[in-house]
N, CA and C atoms as an extended XYZ file, in Angstrom:
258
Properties=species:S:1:pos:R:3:atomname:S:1:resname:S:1:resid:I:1 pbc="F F F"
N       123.107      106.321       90.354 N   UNK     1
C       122.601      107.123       89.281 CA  UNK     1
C       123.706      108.061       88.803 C   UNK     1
N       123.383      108.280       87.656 N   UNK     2
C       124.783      109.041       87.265 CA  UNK     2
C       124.065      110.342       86.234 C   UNK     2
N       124.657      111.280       85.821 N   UNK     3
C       124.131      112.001       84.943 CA  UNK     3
C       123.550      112.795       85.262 C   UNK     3
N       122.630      113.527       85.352 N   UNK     4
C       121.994      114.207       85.150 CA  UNK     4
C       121.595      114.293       87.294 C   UNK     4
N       121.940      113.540       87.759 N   UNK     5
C       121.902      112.901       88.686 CA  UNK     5
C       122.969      113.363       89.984 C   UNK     5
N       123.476      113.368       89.553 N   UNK     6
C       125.257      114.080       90.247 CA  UNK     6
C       124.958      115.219       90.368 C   UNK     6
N       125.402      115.998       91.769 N   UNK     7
C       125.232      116.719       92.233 CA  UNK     7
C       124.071      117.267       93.254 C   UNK     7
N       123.119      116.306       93.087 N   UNK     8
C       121.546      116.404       93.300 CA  UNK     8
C       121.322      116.259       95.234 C   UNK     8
N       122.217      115.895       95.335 N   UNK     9
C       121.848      115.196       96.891 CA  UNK     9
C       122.465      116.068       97.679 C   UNK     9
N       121.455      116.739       98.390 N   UNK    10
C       121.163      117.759       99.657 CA  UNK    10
C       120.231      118.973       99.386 C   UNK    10
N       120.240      118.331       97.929 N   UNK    11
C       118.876      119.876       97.945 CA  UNK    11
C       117.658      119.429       98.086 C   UNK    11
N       116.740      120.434       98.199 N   UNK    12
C       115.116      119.995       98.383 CA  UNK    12
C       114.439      120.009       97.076 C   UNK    12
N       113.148      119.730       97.159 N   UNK    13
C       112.311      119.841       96.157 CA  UNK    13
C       111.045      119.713       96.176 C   UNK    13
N       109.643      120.538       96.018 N   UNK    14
C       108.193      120.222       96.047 CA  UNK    14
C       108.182      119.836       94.766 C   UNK    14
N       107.426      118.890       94.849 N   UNK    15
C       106.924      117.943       93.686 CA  UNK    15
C       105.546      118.122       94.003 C   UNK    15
N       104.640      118.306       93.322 N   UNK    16
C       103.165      118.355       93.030 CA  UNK    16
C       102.481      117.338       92.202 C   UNK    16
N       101.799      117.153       92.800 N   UNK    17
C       100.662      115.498       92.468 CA  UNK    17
C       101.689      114.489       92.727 C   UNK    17
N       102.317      114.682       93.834 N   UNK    18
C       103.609      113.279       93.601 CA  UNK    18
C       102.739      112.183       94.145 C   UNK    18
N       101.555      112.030       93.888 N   UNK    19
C       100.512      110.814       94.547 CA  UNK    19
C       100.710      109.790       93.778 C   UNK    19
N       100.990      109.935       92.297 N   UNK    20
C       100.604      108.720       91.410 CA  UNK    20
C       101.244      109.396       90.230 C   UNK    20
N       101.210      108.665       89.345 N   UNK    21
C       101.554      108.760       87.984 CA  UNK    21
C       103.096      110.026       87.819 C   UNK    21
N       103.226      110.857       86.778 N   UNK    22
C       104.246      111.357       86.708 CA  UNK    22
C       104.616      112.237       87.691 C   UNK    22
N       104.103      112.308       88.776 N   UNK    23
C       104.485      113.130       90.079 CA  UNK    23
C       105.348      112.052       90.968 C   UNK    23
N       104.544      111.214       91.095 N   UNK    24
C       104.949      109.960       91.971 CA  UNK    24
C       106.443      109.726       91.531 C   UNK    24
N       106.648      109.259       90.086 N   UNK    25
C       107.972      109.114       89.040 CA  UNK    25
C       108.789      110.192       89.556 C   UNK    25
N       108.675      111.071       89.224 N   UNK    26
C       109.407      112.380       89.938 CA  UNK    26
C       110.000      112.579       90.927 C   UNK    26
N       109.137      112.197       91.791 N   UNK    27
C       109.668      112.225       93.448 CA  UNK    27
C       110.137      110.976       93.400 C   UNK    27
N       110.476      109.905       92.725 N   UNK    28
C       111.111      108.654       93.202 CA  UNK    28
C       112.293      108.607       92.699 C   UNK    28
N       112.400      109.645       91.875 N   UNK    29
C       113.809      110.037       91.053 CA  UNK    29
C       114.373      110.560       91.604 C   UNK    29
N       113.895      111.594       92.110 N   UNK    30
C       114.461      112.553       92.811 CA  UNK    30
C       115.274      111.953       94.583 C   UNK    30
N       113.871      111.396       95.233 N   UNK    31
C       114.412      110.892       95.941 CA  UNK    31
C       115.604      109.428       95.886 C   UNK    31
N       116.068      109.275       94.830 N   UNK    32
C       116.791      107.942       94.478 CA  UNK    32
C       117.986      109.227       94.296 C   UNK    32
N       118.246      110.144       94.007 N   UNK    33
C       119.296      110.551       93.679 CA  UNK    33
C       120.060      111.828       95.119 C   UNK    33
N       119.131      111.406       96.212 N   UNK    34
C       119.444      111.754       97.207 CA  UNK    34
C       119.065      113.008       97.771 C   UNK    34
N       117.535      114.099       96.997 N   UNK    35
C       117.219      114.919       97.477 CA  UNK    35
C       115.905      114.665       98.282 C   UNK    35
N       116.023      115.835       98.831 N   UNK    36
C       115.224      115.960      100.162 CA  UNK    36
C       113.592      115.904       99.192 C   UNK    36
N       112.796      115.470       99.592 N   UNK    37
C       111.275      115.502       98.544 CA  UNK    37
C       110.282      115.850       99.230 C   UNK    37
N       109.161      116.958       99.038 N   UNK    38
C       108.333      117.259       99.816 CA  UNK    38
C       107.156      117.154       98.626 C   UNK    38
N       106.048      115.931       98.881 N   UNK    39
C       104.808      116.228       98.013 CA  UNK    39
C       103.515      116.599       98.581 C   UNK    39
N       102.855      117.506       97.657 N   UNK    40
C       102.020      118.213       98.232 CA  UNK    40
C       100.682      117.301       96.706 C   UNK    40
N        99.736      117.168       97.524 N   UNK    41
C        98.308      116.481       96.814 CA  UNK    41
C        97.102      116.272       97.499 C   UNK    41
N        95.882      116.029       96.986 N   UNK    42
C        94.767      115.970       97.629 CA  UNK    42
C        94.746      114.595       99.042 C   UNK    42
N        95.727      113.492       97.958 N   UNK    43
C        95.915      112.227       98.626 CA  UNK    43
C        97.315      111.777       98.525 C   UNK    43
N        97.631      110.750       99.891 N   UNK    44
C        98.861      110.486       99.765 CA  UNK    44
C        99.199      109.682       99.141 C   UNK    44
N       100.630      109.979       98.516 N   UNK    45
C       101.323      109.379       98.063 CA  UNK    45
C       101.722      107.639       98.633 C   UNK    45
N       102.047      106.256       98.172 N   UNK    46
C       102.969      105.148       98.420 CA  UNK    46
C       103.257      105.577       99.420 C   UNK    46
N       103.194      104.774      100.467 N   UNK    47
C       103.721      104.463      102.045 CA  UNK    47
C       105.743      104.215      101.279 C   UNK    47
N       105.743      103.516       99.908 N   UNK    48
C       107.406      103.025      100.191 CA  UNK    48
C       107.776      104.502       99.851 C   UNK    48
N       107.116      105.314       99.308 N   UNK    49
C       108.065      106.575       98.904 CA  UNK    49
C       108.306      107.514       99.922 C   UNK    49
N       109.902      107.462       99.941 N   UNK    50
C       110.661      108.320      100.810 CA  UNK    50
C       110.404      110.084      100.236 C   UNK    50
N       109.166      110.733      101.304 N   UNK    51
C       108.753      112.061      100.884 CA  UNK    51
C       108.451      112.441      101.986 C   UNK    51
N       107.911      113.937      102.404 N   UNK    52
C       107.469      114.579      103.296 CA  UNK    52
C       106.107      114.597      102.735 C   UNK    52
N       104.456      114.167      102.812 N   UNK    53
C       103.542      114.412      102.387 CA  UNK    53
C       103.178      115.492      102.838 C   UNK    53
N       102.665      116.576      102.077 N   UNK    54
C       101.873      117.499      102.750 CA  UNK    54
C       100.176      117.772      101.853 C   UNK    54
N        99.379      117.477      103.001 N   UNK    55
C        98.109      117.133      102.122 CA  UNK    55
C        97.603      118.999      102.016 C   UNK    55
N        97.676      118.563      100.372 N   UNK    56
C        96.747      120.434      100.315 CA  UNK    56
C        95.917      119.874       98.338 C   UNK    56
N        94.949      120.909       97.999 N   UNK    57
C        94.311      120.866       97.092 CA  UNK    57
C        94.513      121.850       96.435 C   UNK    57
N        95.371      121.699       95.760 N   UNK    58
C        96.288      122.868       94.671 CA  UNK    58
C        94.622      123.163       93.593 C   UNK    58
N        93.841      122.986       93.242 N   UNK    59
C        92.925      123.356       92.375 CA  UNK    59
C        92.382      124.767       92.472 C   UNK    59
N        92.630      125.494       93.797 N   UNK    60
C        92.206      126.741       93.896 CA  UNK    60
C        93.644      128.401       94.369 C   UNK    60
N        93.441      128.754       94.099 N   UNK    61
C        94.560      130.009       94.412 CA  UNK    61
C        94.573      129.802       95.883 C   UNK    61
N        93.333      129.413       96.469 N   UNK    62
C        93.560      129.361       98.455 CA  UNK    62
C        94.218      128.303       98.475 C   UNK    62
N        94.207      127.375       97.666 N   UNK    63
C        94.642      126.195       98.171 CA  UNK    63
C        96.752      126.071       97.875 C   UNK    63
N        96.711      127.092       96.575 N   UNK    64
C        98.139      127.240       96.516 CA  UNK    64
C        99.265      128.293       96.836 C   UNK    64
N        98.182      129.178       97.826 N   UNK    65
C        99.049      130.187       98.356 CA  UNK    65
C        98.883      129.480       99.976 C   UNK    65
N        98.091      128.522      100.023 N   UNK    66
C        98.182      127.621      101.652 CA  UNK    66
C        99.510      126.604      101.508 C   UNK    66
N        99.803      126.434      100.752 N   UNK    67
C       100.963      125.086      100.151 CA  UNK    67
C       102.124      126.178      100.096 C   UNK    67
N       101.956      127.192       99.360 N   UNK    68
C       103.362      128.388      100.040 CA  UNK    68
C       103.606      128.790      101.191 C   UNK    68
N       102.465      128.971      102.162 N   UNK    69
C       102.794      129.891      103.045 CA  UNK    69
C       102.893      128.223      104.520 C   UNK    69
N       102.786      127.204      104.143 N   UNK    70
C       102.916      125.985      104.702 CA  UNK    70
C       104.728      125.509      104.396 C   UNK    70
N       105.141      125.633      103.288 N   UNK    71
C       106.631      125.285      102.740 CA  UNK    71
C       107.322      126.258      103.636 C   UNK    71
N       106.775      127.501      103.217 N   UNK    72
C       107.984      128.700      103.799 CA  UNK    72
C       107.767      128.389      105.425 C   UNK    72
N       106.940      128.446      106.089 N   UNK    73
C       107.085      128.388      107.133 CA  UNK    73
C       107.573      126.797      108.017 C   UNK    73
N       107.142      125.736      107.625 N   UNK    74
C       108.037      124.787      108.084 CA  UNK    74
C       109.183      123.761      107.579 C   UNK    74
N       109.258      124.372      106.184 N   UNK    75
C       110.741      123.538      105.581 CA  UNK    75
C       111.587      124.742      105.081 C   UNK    75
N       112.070      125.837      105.773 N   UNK    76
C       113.269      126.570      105.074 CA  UNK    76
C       114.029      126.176      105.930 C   UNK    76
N       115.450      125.922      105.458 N   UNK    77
C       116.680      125.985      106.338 CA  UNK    77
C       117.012      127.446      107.178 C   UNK    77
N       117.561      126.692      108.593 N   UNK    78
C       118.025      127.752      109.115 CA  UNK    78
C       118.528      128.929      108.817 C   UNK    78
N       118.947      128.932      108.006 N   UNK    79
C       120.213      130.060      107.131 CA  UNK    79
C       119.187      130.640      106.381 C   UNK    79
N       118.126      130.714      106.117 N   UNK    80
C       116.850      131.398      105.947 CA  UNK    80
C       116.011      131.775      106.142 C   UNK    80
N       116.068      131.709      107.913 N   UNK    81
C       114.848      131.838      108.852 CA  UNK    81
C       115.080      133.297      108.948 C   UNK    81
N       113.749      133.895      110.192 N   UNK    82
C       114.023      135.620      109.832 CA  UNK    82
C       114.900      136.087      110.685 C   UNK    82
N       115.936      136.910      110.642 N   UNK    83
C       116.916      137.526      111.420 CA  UNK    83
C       118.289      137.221      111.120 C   UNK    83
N       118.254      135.896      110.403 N   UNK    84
C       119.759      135.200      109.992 CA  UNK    84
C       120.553      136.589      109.111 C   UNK    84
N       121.791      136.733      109.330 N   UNK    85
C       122.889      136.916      108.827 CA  UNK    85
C       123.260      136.373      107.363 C   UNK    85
N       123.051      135.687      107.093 N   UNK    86
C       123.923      134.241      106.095 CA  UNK    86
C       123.177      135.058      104.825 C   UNK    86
């Protein structure tokens, strides 16, 4: 992949509704261009798509401050955990 594409590989990314349709697209882009992909939806996503599923129901404020406080606590890099220096 080229374009828009370059540079892309080692960062992360939540993708939302990546179950199907333009979420799914998203995260397959994303993950084709070498970033890390975490989707969050009621249901999972394609067994072939290379993602971290995390099942949550974004339709309510509980449900999307549970999908924050779920990201921050088990996908930040070290260099962002609490006490780090960096």
């Amino acid at each position: 992949m080229t374009g828009v594409d370059e540079g892309l590989s080692g960062l992360r990314v939540l993708v939302t509704g990546g179950d199907r349709g333009l979420g799914e697209a998203t995260a397959r882009r994303f993950a084709a261009a070498g970033v890390t992909v975490l989707t969050a939806s009621r249901t999972a996503p394609p067994g072939d798509l290379l993602a971290t599923f995390i099942p949550e129901d974004l339709r309510s404020k509980k449900g999307a401050a549970g999908l924050g406080r779920r990201v921050r606590r088990r996908h930040r890099r070290p260099s962002q955990q609490r006490g780090s220096l960096e």
